[in-house]
C-alpha positions in Angstrom: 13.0 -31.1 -7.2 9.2 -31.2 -6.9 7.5 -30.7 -10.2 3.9 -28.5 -10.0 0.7 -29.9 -11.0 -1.5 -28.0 -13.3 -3.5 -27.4 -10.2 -0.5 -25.4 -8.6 -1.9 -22.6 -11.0 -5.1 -20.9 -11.5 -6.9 -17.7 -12.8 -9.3 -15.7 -11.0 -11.2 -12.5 -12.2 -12.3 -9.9 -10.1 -14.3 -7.1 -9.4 -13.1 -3.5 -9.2 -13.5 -3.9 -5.9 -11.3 -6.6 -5.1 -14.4 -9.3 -5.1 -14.0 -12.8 -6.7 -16.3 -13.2 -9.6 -14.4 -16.3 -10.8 -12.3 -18.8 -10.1 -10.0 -21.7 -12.6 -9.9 -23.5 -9.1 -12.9 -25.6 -7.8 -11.6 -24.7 -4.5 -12.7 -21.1 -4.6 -15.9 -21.8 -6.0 -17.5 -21.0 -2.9 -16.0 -18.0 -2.5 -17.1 -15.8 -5.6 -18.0 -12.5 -3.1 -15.2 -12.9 -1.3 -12.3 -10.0 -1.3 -9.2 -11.8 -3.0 -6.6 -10.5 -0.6 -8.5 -12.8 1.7 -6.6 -16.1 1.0 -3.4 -14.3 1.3 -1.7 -14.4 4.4 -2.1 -11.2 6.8 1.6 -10.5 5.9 1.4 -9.9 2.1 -2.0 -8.5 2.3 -1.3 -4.7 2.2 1.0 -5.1 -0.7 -1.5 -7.4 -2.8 -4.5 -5.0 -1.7 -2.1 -2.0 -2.8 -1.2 -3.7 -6.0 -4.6 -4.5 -7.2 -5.4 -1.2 -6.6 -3.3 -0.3 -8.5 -4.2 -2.4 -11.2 -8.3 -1.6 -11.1 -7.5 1.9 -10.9 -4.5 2.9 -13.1 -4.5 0.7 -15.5 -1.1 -1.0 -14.9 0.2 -4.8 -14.8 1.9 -5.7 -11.8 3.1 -9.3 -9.9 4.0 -9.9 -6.8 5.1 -13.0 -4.3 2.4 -14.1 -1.8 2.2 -16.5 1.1 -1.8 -18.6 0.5 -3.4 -19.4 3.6 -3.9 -22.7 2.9 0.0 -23.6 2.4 2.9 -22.4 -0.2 3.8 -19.5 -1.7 2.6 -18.2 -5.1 3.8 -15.8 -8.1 1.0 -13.8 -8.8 0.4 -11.7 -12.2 -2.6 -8.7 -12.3 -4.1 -7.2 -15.5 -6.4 -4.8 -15.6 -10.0 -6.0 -17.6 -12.0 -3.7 -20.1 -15.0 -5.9 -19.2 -18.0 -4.9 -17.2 -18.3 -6.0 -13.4 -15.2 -7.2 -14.1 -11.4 -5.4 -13.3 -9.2 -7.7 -12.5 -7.3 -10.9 -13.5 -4.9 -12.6 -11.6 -3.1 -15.4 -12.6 -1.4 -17.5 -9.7 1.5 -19.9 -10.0 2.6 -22.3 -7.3 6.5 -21.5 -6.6 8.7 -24.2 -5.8 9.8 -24.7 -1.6 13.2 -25.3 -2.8 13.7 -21.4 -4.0 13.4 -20.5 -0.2 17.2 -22.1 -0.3 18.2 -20.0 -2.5 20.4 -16.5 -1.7 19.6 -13.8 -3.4 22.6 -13.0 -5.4 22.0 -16.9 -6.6 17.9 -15.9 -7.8 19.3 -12.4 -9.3 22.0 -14.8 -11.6 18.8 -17.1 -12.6 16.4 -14.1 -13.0 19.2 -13.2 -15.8 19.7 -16.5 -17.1 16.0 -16.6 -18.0 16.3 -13.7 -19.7 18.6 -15.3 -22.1 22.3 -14.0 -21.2 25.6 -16.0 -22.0 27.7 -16.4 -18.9 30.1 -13.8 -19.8 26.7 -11.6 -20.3 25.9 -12.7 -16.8 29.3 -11.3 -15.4 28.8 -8.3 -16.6 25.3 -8.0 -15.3 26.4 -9.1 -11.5 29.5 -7.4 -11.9 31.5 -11.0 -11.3 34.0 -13.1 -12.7 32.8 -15.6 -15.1 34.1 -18.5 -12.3 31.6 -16.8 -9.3 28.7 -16.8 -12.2 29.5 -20.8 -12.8 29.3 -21.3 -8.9 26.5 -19.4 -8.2 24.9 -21.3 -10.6 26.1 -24.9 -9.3 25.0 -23.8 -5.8 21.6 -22.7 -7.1 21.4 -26.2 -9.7 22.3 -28.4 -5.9 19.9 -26.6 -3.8 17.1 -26.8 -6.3 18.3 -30.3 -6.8 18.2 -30.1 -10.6 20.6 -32.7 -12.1 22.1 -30.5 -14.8 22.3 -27.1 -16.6 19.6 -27.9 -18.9 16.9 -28.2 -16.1 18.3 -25.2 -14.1 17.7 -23.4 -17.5 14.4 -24.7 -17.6 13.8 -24.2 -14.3 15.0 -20.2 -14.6 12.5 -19.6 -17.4 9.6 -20.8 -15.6 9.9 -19.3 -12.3 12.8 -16.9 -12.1 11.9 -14.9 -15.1 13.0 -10.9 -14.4 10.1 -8.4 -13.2 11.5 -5.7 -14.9 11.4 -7.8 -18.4 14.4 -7.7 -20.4 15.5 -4.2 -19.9 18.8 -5.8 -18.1 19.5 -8.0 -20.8 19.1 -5.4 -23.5 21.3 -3.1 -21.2 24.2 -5.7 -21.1 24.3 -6.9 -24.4 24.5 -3.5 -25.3 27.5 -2.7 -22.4 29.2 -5.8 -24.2 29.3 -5.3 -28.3 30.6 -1.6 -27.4 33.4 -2.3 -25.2 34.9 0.5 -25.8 32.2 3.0 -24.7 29.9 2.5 -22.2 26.2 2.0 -23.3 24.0 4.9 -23.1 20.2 4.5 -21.6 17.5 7.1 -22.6 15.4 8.4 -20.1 
């Protein structure tokens, strides 16, 4: 497992426009002007153009997955700014290569152990035996090449942490302490 440097992460503020008006990262330094979307590659560009958008506009948070044009992949978080000239921030994490390994029925059982679940609360979430939630997450502990539980737990909080929050933990702990009646979710 390859551990990230602080400089796998930086912050940049933008313009309602979409313009760089500052950057964490020396490497961007040069490009304060520039559109942000710019340094994503031409594949995640419509849905991180979109997003942002959405955030300068609306008013809402939003995260996505990118590809950088210089090399790896990135978690990236938007919040809309109350500040003048200034909409936007993003904040962008380096992901890990070795989560490209991983299938996504063995990320969905991580995104849920971030979120705190037991493994019999992780059952009921995937809708598995307990035995297929303890191989999914031996599989997803080999390919990440963590050397035990601890770090996979670790691991899960930092990068695999739900989108959606913890709405899907709150809805299976309440599934399991009413067993006999199945939870109810207002609308």
């Amino acid at each position: 497992m390859t551990y990230l440097k602080p400089e796998d992460s930086h912050v940049l503020l933008c313009d309602w426009e979409g313009r760089l008006n500052w950057s964490s990262k020396a490497a961007f330094y040069e490009a304060y002007g520039d559109l942000a979307w710019n340094y994503v590659s031409p594949d995640d560009r419509d849905v991180y153009r979109g997003l942002f958008s959405r955030v300068a506009t609306l008013k809402e948070e939003h995260h996505l997955d990118v590809d950088c044009i210089y090399g790896g992949r990135y978690r990236a978080w938007m919040w809309p700014l109350q500040w003048p000239g200034t909409a936007v921030c993003v904040l962008a994490m380096r992901i890990p290569e070795e989560m490209r390994r991983l299938t996504a029925r063995e990320l969905e059982c991580l995104q849920h152990l971030s979120s705190g679940l037991t493994v019999g609360q992780l059952a009921l979430a995937l809708d598995v035996s307990n035995s297929t939630v303890h191989t999914l997450l031996r599989r997803a502990r080999i390919k990440l090449k963590l050397r035990n539980i601890e770090e996979l737990l670790s691991f899960s909080a930092r990068y695999c942490y739900p989108r959606r929050g913890l709405a899907a933990a709150a809805l299976v702990r309440g599934r399991e302490s009413s067993s006999s009646k199945p939870a109810e979710v207002e609308s």
